[in-house]
Backbone as JSON Lines, residues from 0, in Angstrom:
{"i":0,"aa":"X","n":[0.82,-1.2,0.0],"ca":[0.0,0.0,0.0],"c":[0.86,1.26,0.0]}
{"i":1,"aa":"X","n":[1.72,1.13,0.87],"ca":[3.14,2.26,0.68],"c":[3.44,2.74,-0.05]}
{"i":2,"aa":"X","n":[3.48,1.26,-0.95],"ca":[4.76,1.67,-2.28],"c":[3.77,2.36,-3.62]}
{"i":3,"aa":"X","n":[2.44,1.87,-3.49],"ca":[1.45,2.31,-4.27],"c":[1.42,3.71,-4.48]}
{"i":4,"aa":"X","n":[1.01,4.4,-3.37],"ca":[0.87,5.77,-2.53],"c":[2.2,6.4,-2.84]}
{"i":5,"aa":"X","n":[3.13,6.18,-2.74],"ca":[4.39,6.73,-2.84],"c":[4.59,6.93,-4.55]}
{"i":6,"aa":"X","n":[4.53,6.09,-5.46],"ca":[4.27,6.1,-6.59],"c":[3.18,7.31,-7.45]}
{"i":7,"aa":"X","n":[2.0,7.15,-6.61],"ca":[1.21,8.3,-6.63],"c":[1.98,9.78,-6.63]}
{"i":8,"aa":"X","n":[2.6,9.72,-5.35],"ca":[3.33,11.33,-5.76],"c":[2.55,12.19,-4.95]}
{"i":9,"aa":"X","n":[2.36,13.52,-5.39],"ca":[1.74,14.59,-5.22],"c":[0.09,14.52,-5.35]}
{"i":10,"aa":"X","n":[-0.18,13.63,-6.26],"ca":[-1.39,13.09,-6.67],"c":[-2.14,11.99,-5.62]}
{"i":11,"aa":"X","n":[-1.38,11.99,-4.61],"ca":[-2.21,10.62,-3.32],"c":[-3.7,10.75,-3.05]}
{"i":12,"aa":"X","n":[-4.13,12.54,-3.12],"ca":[-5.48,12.7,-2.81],"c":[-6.05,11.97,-3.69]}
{"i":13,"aa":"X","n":[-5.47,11.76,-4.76],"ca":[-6.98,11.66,-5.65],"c":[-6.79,9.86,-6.12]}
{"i":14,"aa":"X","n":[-6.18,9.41,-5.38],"ca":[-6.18,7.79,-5.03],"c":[-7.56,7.33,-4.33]}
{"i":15,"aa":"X","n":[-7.71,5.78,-5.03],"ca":[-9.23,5.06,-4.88],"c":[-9.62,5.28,-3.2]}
{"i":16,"aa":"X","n":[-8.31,5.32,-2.33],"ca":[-8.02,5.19,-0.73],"c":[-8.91,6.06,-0.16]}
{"i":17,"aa":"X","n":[-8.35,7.57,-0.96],"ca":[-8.54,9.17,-0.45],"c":[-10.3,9.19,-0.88]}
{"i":18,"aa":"X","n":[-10.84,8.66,-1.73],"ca":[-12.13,8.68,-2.39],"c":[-12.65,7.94,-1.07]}
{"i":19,"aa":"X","n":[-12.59,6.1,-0.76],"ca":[-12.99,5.69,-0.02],"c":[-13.1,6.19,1.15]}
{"i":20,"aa":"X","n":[-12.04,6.64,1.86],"ca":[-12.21,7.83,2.99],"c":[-12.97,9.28,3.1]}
{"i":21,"aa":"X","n":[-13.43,9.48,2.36],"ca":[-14.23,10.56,2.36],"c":[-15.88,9.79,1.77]}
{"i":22,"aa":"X","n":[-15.84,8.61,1.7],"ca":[-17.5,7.63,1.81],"c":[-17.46,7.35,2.61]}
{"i":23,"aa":"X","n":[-16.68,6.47,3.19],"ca":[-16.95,6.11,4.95],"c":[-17.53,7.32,5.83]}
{"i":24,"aa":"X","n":[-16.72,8.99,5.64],"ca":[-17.4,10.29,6.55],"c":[-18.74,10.28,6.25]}
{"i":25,"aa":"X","n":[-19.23,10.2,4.02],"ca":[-21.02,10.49,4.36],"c":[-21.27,9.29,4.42]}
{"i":26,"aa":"X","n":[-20.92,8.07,5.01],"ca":[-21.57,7.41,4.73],"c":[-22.85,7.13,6.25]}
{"i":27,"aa":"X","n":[-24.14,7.31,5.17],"ca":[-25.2,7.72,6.22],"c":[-25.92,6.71,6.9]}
{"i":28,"aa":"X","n":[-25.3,4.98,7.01],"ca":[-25.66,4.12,7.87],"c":[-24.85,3.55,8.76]}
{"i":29,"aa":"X","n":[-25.35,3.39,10.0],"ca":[-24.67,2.89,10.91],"c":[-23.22,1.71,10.54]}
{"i":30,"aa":"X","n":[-21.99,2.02,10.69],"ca":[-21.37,0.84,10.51],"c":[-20.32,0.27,11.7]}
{"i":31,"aa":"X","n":[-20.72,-1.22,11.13],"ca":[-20.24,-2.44,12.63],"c":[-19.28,-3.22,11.96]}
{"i":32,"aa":"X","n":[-18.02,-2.9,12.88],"ca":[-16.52,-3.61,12.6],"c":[-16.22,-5.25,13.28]}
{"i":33,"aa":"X","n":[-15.71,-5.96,12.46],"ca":[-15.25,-6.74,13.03],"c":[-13.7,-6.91,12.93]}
{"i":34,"aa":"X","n":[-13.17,-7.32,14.21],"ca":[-12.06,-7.3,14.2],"c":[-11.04,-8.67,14.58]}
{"i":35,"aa":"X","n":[-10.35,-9.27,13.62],"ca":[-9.5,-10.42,13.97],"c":[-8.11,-9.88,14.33]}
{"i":36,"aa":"X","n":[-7.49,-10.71,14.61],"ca":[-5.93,-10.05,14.03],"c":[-5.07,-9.11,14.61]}
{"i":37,"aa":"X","n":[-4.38,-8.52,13.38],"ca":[-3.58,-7.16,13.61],"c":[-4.47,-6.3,12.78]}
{"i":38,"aa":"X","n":[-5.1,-5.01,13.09],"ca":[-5.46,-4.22,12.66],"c":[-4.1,-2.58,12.79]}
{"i":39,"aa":"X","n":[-3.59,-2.82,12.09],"ca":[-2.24,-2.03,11.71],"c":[-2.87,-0.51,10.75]}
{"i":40,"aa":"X","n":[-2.77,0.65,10.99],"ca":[-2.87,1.98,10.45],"c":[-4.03,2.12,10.19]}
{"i":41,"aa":"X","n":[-4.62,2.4,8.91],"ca":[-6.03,2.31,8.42],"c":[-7.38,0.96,9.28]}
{"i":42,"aa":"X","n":[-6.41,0.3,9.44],"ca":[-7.05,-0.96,9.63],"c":[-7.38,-0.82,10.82]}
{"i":43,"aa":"X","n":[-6.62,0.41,12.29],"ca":[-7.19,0.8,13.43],"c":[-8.06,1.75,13.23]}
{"i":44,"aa":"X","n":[-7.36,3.12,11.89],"ca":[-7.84,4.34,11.98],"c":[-9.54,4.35,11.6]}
{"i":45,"aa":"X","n":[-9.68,3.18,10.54],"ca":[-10.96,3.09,9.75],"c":[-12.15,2.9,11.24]}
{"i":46,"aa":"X","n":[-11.52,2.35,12.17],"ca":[-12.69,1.79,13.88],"c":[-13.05,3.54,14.33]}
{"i":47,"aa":"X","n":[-12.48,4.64,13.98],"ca":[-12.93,5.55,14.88],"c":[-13.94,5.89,13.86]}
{"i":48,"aa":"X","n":[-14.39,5.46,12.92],"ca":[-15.61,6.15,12.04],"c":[-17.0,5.15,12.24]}
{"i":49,"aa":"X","n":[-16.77,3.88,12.9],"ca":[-17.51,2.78,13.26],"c":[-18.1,3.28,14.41]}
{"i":50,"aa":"X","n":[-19.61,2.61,14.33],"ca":[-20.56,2.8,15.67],"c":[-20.71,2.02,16.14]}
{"i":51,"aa":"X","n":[-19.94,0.68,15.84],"ca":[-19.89,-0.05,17.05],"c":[-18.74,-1.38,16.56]}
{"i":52,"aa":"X","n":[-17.51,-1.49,17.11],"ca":[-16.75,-2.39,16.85],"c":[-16.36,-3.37,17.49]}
{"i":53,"aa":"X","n":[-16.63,-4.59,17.05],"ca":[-16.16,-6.05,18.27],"c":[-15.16,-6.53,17.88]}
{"i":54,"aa":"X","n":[-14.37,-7.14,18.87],"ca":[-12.91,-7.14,18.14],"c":[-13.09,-8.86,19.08]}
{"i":55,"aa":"X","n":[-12.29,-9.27,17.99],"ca":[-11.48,-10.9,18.95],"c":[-10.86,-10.6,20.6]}
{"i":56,"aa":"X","n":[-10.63,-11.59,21.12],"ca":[-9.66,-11.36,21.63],"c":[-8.28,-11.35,21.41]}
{"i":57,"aa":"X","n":[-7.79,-11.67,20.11],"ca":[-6.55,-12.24,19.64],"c":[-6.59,-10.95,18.63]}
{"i":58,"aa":"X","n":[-7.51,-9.83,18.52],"ca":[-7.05,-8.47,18.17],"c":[-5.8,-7.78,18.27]}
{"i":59,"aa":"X","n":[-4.96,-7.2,17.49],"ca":[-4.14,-5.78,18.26],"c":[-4.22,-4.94,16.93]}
{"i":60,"aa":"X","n":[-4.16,-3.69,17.69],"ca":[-4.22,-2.25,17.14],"c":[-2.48,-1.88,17.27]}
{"i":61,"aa":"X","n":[-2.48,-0.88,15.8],"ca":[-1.43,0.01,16.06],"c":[-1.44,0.95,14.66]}
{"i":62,"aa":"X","n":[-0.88,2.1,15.11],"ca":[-0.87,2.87,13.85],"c":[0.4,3.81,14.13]}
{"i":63,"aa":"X","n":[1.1,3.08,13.05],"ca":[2.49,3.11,13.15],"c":[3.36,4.33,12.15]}
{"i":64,"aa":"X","n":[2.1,5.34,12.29],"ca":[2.76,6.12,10.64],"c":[3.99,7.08,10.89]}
{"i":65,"aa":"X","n":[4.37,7.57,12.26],"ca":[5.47,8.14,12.48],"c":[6.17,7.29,12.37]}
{"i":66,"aa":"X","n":[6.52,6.16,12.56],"ca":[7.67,5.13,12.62],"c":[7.9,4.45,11.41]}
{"i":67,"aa":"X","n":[6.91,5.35,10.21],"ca":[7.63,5.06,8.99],"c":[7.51,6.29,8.28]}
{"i":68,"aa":"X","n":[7.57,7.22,9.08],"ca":[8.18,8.7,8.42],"c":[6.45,9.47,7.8]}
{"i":69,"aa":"X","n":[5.62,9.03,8.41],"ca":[5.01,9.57,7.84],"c":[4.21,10.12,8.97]}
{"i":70,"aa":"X","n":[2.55,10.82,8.48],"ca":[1.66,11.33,9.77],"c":[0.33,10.0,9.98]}
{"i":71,"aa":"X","n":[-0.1,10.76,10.72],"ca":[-1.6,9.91,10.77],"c":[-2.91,10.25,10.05]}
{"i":72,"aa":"X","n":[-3.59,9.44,9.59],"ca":[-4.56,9.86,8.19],"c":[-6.3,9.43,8.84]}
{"i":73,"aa":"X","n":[-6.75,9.65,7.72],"ca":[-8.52,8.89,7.8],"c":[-8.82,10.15,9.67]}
{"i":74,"aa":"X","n":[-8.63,11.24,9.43],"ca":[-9.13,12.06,10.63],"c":[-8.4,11.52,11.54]}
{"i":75,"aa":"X","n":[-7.66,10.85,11.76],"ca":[-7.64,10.27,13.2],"c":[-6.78,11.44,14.12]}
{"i":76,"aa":"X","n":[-6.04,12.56,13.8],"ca":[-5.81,13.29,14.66],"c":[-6.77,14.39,15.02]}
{"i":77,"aa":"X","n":[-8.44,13.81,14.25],"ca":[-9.15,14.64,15.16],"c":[-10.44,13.9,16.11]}
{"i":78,"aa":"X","n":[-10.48,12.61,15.78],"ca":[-11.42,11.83,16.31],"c":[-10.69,10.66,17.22]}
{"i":79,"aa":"X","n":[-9.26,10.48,17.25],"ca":[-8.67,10.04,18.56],"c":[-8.36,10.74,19.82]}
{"i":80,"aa":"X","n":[-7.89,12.41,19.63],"ca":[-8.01,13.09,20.96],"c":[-9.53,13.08,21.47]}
{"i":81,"aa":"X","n":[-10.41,13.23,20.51],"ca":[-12.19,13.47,20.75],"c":[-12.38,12.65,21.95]}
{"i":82,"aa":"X","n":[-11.71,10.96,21.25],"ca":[-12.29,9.66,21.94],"c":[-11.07,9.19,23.26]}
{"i":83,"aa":"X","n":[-10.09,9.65,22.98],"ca":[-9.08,9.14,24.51],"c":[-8.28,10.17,25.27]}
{"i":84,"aa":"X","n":[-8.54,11.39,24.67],"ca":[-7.64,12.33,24.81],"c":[-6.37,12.86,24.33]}
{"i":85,"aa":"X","n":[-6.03,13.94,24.21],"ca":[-5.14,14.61,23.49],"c":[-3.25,13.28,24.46]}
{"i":86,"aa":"X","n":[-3.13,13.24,25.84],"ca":[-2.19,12.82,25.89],"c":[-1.98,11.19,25.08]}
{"i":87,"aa":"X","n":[-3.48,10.04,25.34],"ca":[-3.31,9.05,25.43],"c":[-3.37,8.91,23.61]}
{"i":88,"aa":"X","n":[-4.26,10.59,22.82],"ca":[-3.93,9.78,21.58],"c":[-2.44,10.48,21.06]}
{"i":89,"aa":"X","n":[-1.66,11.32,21.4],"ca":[0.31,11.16,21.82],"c":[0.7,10.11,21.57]}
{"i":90,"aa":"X","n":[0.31,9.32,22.43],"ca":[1.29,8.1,23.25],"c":[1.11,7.29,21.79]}
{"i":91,"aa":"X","n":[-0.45,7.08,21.52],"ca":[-1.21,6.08,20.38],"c":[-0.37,6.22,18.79]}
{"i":92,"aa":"X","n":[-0.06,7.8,18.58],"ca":[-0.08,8.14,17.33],"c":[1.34,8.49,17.09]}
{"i":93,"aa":"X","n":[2.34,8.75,18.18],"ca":[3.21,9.63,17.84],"c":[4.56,8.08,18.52]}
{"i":94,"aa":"X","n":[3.82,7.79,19.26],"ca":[4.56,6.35,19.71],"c":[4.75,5.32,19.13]}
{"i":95,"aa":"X","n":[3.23,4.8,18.29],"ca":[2.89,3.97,17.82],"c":[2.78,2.57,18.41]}
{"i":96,"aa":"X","n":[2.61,2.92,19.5],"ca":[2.33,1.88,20.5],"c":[0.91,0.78,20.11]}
{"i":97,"aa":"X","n":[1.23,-0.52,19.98],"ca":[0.96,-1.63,19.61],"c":[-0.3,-1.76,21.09]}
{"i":98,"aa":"X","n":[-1.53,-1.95,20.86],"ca":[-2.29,-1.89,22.27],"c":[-3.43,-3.38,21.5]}
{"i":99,"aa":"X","n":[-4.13,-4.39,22.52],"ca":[-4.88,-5.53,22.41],"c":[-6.48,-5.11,22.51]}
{"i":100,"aa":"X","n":[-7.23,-6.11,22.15],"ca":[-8.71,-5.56,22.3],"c":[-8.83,-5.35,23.72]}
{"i":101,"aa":"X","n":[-8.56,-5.76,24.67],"ca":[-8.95,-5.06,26.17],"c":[-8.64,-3.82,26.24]}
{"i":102,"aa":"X","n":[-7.55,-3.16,26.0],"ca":[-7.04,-1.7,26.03],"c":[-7.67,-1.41,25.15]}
{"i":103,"aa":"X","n":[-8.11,-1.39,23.83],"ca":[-9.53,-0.81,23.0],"c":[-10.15,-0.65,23.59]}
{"i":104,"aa":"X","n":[-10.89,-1.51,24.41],"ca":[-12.36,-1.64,25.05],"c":[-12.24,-0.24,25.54]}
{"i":105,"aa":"X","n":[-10.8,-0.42,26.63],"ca":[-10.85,0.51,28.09],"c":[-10.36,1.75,27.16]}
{"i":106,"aa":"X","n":[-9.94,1.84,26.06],"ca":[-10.07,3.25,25.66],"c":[-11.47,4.12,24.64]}
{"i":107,"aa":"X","n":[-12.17,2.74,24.32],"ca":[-13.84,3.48,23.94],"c":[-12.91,3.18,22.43]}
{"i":108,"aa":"X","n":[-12.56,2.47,21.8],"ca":[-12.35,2.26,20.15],"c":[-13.49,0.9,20.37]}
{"i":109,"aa":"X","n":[-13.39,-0.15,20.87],"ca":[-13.81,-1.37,21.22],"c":[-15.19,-1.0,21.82]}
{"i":110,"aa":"X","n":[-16.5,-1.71,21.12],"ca":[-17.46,-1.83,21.95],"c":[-17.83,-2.88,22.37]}
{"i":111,"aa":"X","n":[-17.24,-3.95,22.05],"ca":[-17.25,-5.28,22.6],"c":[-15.93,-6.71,22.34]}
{"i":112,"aa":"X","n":[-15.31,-7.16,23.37],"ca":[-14.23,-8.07,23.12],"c":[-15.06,-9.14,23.24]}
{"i":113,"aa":"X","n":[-14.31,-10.23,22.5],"ca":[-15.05,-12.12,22.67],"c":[-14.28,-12.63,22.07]}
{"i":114,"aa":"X","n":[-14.24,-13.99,22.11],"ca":[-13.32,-15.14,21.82],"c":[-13.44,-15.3,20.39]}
{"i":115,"aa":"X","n":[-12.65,-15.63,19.86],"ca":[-12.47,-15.44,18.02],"c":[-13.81,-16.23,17.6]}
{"i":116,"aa":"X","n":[-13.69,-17.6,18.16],"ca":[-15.02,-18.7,17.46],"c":[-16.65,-17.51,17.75]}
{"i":117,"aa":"X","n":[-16.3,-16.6,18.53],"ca":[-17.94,-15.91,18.52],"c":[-17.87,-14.79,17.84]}
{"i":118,"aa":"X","n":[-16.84,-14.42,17.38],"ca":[-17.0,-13.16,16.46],"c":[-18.2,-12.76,15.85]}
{"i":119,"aa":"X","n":[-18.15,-13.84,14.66],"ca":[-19.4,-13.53,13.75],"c":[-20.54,-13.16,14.27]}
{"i":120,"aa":"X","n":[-20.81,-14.02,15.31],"ca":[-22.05,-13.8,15.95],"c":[-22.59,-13.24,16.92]}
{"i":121,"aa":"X","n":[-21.36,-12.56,17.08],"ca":[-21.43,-11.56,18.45],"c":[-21.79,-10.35,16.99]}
{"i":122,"aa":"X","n":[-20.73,-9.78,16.4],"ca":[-20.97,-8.84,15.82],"c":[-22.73,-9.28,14.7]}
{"i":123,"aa":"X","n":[-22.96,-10.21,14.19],"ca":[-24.06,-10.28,13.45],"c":[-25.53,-9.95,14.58]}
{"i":124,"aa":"X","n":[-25.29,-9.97,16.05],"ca":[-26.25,-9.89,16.93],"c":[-25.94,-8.04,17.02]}
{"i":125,"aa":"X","n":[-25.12,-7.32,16.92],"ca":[-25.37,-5.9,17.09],"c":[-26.23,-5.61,15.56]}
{"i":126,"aa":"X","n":[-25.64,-6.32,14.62],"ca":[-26.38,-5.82,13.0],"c":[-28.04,-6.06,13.3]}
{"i":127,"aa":"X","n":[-28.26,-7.15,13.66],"ca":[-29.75,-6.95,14.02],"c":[-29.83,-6.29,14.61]}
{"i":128,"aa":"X","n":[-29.41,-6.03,16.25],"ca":[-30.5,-5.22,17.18],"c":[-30.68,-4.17,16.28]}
{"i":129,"aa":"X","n":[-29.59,-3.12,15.69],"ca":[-29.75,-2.32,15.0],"c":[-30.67,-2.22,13.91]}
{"i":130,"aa":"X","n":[-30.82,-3.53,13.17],"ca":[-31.84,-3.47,11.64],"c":[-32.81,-4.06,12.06]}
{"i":131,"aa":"X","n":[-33.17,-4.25,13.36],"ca":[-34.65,-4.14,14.09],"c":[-34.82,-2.83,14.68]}
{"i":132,"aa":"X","n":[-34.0,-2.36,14.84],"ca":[-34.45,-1.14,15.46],"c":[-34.92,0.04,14.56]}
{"i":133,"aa":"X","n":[-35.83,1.02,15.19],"ca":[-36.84,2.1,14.22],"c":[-35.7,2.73,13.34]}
{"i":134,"aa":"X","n":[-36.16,2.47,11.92],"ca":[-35.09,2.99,10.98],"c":[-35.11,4.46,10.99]}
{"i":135,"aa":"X","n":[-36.3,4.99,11.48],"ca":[-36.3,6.16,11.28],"c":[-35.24,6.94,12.72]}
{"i":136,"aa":"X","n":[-35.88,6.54,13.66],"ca":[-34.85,6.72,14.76],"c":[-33.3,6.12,14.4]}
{"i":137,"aa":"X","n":[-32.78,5.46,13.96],"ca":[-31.35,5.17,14.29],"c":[-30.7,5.9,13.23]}
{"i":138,"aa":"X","n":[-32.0,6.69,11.84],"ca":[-30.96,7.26,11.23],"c":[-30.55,8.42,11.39]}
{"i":139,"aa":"X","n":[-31.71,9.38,12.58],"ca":[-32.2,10.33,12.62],"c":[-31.13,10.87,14.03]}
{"i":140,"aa":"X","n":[-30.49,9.35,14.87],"ca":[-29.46,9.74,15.7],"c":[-28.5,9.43,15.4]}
{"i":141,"aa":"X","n":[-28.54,8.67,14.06],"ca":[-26.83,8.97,13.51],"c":[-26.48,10.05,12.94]}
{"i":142,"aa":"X","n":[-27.55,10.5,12.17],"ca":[-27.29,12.36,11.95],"c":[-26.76,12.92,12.86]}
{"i":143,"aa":"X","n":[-27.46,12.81,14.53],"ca":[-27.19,13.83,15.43],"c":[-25.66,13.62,15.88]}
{"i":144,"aa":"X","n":[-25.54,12.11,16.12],"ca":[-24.13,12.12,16.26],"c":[-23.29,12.57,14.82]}
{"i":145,"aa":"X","n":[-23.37,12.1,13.95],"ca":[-22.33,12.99,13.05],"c":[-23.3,13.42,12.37]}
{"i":146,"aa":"X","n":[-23.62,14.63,12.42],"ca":[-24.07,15.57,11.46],"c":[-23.37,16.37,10.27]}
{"i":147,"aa":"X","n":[-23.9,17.52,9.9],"ca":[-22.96,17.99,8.66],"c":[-22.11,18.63,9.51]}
{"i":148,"aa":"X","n":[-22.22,19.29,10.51],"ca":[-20.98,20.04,10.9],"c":[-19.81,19.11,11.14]}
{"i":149,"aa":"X","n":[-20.43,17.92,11.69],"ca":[-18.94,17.09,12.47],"c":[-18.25,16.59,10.84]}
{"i":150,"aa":"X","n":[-18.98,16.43,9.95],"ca":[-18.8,15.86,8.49],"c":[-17.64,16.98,8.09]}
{"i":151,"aa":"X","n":[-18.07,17.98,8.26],"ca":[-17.42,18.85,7.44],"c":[-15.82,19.1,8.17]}
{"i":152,"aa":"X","n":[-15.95,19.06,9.31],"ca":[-14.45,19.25,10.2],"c":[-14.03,17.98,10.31]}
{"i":153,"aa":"X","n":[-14.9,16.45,9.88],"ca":[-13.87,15.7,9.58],"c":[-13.03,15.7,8.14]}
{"i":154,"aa":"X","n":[-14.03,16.08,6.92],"ca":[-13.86,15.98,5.59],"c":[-12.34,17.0,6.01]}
{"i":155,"aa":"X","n":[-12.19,17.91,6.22],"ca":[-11.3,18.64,6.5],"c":[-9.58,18.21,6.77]}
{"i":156,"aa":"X","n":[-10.14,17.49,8.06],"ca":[-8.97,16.78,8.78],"c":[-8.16,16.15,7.58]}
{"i":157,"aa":"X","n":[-9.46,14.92,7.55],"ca":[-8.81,14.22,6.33],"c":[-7.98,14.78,5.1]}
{"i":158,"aa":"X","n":[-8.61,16.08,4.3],"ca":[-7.52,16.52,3.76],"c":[-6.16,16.92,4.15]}
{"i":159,"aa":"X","n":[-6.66,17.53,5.26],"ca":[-5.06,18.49,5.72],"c":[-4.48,17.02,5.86]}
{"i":160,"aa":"X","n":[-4.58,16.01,6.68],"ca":[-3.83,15.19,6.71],"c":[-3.07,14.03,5.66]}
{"i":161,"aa":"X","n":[-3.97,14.62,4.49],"ca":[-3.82,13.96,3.31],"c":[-2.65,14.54,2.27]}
{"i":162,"aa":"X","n":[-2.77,15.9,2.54],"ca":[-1.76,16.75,2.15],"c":[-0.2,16.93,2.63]}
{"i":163,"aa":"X","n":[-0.29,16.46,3.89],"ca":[0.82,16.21,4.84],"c":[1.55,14.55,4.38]}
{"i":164,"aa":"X","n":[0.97,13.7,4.76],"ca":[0.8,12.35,4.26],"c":[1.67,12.12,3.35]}
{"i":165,"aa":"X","n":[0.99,13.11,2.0],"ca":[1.92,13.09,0.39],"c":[2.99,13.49,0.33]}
{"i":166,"aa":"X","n":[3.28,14.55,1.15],"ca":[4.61,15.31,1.35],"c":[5.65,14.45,1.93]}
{"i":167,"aa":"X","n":[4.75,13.82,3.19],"ca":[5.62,12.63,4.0],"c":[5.75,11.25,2.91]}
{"i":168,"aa":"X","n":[5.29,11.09,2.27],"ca":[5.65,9.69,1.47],"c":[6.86,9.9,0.29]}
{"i":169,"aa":"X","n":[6.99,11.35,0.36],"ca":[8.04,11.56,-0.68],"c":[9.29,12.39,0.35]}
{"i":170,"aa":"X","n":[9.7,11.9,1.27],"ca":[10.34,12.14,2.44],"c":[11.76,11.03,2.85]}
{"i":171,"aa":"X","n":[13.02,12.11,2.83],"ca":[13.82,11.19,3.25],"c":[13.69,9.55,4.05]}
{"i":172,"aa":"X","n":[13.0,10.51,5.22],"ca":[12.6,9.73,6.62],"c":[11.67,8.51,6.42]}
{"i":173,"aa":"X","n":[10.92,8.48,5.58],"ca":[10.15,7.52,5.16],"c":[11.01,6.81,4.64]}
{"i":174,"aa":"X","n":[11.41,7.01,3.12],"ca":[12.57,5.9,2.54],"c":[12.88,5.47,2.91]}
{"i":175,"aa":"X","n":[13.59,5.77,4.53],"ca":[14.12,4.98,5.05],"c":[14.01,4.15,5.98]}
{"i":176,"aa":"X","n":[12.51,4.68,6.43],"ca":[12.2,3.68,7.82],"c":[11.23,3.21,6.55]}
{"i":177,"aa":"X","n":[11.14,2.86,4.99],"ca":[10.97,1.7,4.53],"c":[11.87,0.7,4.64]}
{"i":178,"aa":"X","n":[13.2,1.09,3.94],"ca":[13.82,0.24,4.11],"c":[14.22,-0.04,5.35]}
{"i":179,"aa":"X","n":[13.98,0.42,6.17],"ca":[14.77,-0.28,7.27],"c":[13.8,-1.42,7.81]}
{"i":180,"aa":"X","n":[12.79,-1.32,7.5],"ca":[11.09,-2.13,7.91],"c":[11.4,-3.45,6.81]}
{"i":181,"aa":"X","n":[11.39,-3.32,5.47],"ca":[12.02,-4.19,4.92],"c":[13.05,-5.34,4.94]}
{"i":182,"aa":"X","n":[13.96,-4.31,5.64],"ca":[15.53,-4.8,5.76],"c":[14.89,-5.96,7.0]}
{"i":183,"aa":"X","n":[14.45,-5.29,8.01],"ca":[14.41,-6.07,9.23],"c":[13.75,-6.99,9.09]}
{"i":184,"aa":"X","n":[12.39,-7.35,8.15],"ca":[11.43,-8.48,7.68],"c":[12.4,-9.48,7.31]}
{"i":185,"aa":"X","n":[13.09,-9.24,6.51],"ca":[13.8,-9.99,5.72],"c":[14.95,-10.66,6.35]}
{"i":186,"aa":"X","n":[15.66,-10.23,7.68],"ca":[16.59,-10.43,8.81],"c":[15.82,-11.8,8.94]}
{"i":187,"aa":"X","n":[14.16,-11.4,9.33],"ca":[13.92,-12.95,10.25],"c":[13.18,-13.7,9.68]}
């Protein structure tokens, strides 16, 4: 995905990525994450636009974009201070500190942890309550929670950070904490 983006150039905004990220902001129905795995950059950042995310227990988060020369994207430097605070999203973004679905939970990314074999059906039991619930009401308080204003200061974020991003992918510092990310894969 790096090397894609980097290839892009100056032109990153207008990548399939930068499009998809600005549908996920209107996008005007409730959406429910499931989470296995490593959810690494996008793959954490994409949970702060989710209304409700269940993660395995065999989950981990990290978003590692300073530690490969770059910033943090998809809003998240404005909807991670929102959700943990300005120090703990520091530590999250600028550290890149590697955290499990329990520390999700306890930081409000996670709305529910469970054992991998219940995933599906833990998360397919929030999709109902929800698509039983009054369509008119759940769409009418997903507006309220993100409305056009919050839309518009995320649509925002996302650019500025998109603009930064491009600059950073064509960046000494990156090159090299590619290769050095490379180099070290390949060590073991």
């Amino acid at each position: 995905d790096l090397q894609v983006l980097a290839q892009a150039g100056e032109a990153v905004e207008t990548q399939p990525v930068f499009r998809f990220l600005h549908a996920v902001v209107d996008c005007p129905r409730p959406l429910v994450a499931e989470v296995r795995g490593n959810a690494v950059g996008l793959g954490t950042t994409l949970l702060l636009h989710c209304d409700a995310v269940i993660a395995a227990t065999d989950a981990t988060f990290a978003m590692p974009f300073v530690q490969l020369g770059l910033v943090p994207e998809f809003g998240s430097t404005l909807l991670l201070p929102e959700l943990v605070g300005p120090q703990r999203a520091a530590r999250l973004l600028i550290l890149g500190e590697r955290f499990d679905a329990r520390e999700g939970e306890r930081l409000g990314l996670v709305s529910q942890v469970c054992e991998p074999p219940a995933l599906e059906a833990v998360a397919g039991a929030w999709c109902r309550r929800i698509a039983t619930a009054p369509a008119g009401a759940v769409a009418a308080t997903r507006s309220l929670l993100r409305g056009p204003q919050w839309r518009a200061r995320l649509h925002e974020a996302v650019d500025r950070e998109a603009a930064v991003f491009a600059e950073r992918l064509n960046s000494v510092e990156h090159r090299q904490a590619v290769a050095a990310f490379f180099g070290a894969e390949g060590d073991g």
